[in-house]
C-alpha positions as CSV (number, residue, x, y, z in Angstrom):
1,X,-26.1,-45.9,8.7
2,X,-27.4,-43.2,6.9
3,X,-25.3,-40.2,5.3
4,X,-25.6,-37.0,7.7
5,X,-27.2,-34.1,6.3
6,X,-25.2,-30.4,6.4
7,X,-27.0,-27.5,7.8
8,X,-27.9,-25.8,4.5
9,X,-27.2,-22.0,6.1
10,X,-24.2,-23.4,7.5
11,X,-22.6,-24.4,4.3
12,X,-23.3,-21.2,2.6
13,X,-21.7,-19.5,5.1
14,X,-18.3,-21.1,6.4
15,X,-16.0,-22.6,4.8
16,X,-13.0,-25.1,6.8
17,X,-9.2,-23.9,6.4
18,X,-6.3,-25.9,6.4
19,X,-5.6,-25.8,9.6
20,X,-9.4,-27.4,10.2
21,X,-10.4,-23.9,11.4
22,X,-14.1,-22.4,10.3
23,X,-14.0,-19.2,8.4
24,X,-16.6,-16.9,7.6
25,X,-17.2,-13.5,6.5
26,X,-17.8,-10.8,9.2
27,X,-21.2,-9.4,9.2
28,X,-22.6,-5.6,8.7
29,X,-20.5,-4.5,5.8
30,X,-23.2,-4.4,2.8
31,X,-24.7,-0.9,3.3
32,X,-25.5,1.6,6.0
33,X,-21.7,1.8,6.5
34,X,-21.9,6.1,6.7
35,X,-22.4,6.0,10.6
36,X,-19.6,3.4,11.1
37,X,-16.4,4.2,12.1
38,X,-13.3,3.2,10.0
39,X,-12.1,1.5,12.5
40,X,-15.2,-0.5,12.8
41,X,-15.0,-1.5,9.2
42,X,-11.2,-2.3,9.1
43,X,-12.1,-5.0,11.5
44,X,-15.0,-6.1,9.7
45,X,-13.0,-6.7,6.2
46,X,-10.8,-9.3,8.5
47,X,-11.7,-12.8,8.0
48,X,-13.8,-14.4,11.2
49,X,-12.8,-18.0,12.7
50,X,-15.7,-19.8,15.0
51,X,-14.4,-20.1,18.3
52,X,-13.4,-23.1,20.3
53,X,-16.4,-23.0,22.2
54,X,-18.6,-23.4,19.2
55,X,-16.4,-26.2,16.9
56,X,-18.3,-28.9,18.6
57,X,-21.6,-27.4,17.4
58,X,-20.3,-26.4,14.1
59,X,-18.8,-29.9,13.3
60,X,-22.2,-31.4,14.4
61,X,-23.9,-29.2,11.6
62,X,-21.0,-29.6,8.8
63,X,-20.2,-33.3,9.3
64,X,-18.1,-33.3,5.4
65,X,-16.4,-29.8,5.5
């Protein structure tokens, strides 16, 4: 059987902890941040993890991470 191919956008993006959780970095923090409140970017510095509801989907596009 052939190797699987990784979702190219996918692997930029997330990377798999120890745990065998996804991270990723939260989006809307690169520029316009004047109008956003500081307690909006706080939470945005915090690392994301993909949901149980998505793994299944996520696995399917990293098949090596």
């Amino acid at each position: 059987m052939p190797k699987l191919k990784s979702h190219s956008g996918a692997k930029k993006r997330f990377s798999r902890t120890a745990s065998g959780k996804l991270s990723y970095r939260k989006v809307g923090r690169s520029h316009i941040m004047v109008h956003k409140s500081p307690k909006r970017l706080r939470s945005l510095r915090k690392t994301g993890y993909v949901s149980d509801t998505l793994m299944d989907q996520m696995n399917r596009m990293l098949p090596y991470a």
